[in-house]
LUMLUMTOR-438706 format. One record per residue (C-alpha): x, y, z. Coordinates in pm, whole numbers, always signed. Each point is the difference from the previous one (the first is absolute). Example, Ala and Ser with C-alpha at 12.3 -4.5 7.8 and 13.67 -1.06 7.14 Angstrom:
2
<pt east="+1230" north="-450" up="+780"/>
<pt east="+137" north="+344" up="-66"/>
//
This chain:
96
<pt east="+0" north="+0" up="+0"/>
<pt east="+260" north="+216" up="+108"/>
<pt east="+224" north="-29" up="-368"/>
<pt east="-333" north="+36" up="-131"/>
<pt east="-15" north="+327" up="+126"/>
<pt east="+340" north="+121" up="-93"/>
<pt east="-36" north="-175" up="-325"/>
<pt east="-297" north="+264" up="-122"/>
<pt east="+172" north="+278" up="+173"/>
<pt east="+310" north="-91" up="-227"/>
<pt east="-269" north="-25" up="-327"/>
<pt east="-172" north="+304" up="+117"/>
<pt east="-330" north="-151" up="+49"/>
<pt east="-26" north="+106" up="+358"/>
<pt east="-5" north="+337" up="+60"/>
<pt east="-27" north="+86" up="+366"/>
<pt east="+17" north="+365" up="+50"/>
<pt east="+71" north="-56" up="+382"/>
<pt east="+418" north="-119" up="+95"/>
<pt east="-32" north="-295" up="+246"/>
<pt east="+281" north="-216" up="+141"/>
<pt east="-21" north="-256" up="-287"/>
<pt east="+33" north="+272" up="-290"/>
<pt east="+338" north="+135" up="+234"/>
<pt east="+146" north="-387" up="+3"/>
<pt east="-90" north="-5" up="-404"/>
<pt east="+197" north="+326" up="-50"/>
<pt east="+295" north="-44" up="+269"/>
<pt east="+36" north="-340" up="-232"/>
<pt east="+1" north="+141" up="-285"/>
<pt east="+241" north="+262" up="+63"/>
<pt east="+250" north="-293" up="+129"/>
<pt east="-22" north="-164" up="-388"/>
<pt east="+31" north="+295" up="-192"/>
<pt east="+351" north="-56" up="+29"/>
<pt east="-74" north="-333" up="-213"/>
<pt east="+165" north="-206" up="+252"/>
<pt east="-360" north="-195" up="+160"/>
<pt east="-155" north="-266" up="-177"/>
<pt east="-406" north="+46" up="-71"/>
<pt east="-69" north="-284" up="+180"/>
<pt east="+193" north="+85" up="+315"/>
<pt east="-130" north="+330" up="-31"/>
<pt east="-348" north="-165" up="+52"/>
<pt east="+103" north="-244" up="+281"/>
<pt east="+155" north="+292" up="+145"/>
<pt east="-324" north="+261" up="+8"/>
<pt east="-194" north="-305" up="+72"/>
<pt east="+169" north="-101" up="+333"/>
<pt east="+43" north="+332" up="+114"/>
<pt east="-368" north="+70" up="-74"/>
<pt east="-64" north="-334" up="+275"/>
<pt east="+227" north="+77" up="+215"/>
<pt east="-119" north="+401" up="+104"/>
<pt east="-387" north="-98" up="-53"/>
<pt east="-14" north="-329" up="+158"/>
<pt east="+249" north="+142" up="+301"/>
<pt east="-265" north="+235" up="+117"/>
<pt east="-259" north="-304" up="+26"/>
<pt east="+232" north="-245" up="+187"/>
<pt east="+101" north="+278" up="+306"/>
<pt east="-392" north="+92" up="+43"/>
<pt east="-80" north="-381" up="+1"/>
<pt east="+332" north="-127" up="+246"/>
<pt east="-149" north="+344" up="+254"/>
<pt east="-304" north="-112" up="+11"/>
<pt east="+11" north="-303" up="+91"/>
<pt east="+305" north="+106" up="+282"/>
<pt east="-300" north="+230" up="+85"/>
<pt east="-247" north="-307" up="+82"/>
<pt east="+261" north="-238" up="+139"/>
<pt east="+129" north="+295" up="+251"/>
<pt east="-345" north="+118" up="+134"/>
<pt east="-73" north="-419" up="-30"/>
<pt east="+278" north="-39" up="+238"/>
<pt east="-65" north="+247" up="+267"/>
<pt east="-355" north="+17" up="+97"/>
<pt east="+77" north="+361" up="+207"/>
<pt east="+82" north="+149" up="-339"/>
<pt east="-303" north="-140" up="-117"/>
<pt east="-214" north="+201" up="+245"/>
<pt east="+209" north="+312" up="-32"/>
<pt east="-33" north="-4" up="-357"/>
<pt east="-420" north="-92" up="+45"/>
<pt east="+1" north="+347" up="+228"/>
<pt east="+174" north="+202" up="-234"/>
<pt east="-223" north="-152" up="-275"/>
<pt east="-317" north="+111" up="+184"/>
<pt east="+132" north="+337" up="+87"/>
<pt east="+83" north="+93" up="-308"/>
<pt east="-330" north="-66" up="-141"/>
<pt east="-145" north="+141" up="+269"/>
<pt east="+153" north="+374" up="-84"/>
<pt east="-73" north="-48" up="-361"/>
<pt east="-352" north="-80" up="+66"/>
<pt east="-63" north="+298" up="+213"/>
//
């Protein structure tokens, strides 16, 4: 999906008017193989793992503190009620 992407950015069927992190990886590529030095190919591996790599990142340290989250207040029941208090408080003041 990803080379998909790049490929019709490359053909110039894509035109997104917006600059978003995978149109930066496209042209910090590109700039590398100007030189003529980069293979196509490991051009595409290379936009293609970085792509992975900064999206999928983002996903994997929300996931991992999460569930530290759970398995912390699971743990300790006295954070449990702390955290229950502040909960109610808190809705409590937004309510009123």
């Amino acid at each position: 999906m990803i080379l998909e992407l790049v490929k019709q950015k490359n053909e110039g069927t894509r035109t997104d008017k917006d600059k978003n992190l995978l149109q930066k990886i496209v042209a910090g590529a590109k700039n590398c193989a100007d030189g003529g030095l980069v293979l196509e190919s490991t051009l595409y591996k290379f936009i293609v793992e970085n792509t992975k790599n900064l999206y999928f990142v983002g996903h994997e340290t929300t996931r991992v503190t999460g569930a530290w989250a759970l398995m912390s207040l699971a743990s300790h029941l006295e954070w449990q009620h702390k955290f229950v208090v502040i909960i109610i408080l808190m809705r409590t003041c937004l309510e009123a």
